[in-house]
C-alpha positions in Angstrom: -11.2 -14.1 -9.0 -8.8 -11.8 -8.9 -9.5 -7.6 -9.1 -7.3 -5.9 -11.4 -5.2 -3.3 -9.6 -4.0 0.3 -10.9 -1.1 2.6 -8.8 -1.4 6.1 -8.4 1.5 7.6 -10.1 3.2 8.4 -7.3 3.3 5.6 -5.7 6.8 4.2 -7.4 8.6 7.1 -5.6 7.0 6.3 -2.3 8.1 2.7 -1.9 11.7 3.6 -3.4 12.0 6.3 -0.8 11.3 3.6 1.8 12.8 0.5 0.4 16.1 3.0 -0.1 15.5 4.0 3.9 15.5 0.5 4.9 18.3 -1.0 2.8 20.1 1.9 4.6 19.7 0.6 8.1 20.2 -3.3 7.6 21.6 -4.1 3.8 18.4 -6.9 2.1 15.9 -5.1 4.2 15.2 -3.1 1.2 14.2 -6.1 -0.8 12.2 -8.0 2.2 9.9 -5.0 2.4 9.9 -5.2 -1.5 9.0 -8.4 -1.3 6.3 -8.4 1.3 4.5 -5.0 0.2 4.3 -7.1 -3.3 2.5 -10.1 -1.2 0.5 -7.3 0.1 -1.1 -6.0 -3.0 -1.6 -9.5 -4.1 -3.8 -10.2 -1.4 -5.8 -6.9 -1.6 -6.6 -7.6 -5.5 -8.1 -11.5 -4.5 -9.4 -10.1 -1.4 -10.8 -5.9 -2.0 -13.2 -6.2 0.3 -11.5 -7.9 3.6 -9.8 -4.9 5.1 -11.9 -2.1 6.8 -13.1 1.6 5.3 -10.6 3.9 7.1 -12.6 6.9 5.0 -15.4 7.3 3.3 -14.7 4.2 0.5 -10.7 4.3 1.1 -9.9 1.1 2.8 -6.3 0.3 4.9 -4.6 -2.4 4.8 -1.6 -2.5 7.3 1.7 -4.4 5.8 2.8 -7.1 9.1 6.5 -6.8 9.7 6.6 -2.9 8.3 5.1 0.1 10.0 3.4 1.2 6.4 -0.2 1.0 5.6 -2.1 0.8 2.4 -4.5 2.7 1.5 -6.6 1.6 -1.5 -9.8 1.9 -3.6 -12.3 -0.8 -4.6 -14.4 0.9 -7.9 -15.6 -2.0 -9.9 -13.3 -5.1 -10.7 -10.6 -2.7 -10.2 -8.4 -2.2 -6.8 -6.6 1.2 -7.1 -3.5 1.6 -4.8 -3.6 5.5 -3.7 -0.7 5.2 -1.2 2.1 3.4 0.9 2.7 5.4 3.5 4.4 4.7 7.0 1.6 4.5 9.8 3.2 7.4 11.7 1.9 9.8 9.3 -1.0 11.5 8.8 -2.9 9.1 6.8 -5.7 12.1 5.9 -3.3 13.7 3.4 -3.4 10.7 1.0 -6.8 10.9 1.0 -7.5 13.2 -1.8 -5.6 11.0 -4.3 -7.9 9.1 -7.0 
């Protein structure tokens, strides 16, 4: 069974920002990363409950080939997405999204 999955409203302008950033240093990188943050979510909403609390009941889950993270929500049958953020950041600011 799959979890149904919600996105934070800002989400959409943080993986433009960094699908934009990589299309800019190889052209298709853009779309891989697309691609494989998609694959990401995909996995999180069949499998919530795989990927380790980084905070309280936020849980992480990193993408392979890109230096982003997840970080996501598990509040019923629902997975919400809070953030995509690059793993060089301070991951504590996303924290207070819901």
């Amino acid at each position: 069974m799959s979890f149904a999955v919600e996105f934070h409203p800002g989400l959409a302008a943080e993986i433009n920002e960094a699908k934009q950033w990589y299309e800019a240093e190889q052209p298709g990188l853009g779309a891989e990363f697309d691609t494989e943050l998609f694959e990401r979510f995909e996995f999180i909403a069949a499998n919530p409950y795989i990927f380790a609390v980084f905070k309280k009941d936020v849980r992480l889950a990193r993408i392979k080939r890109f230096s982003y993270v997840i970080l996501y929500l598990v509040e019923g049958n629902t997975v919400r997405i809070l953030a995509v953020v690059h793993s060089a950041r301070r991951l504590h600011k996303w924290l207070k999204r819901r």
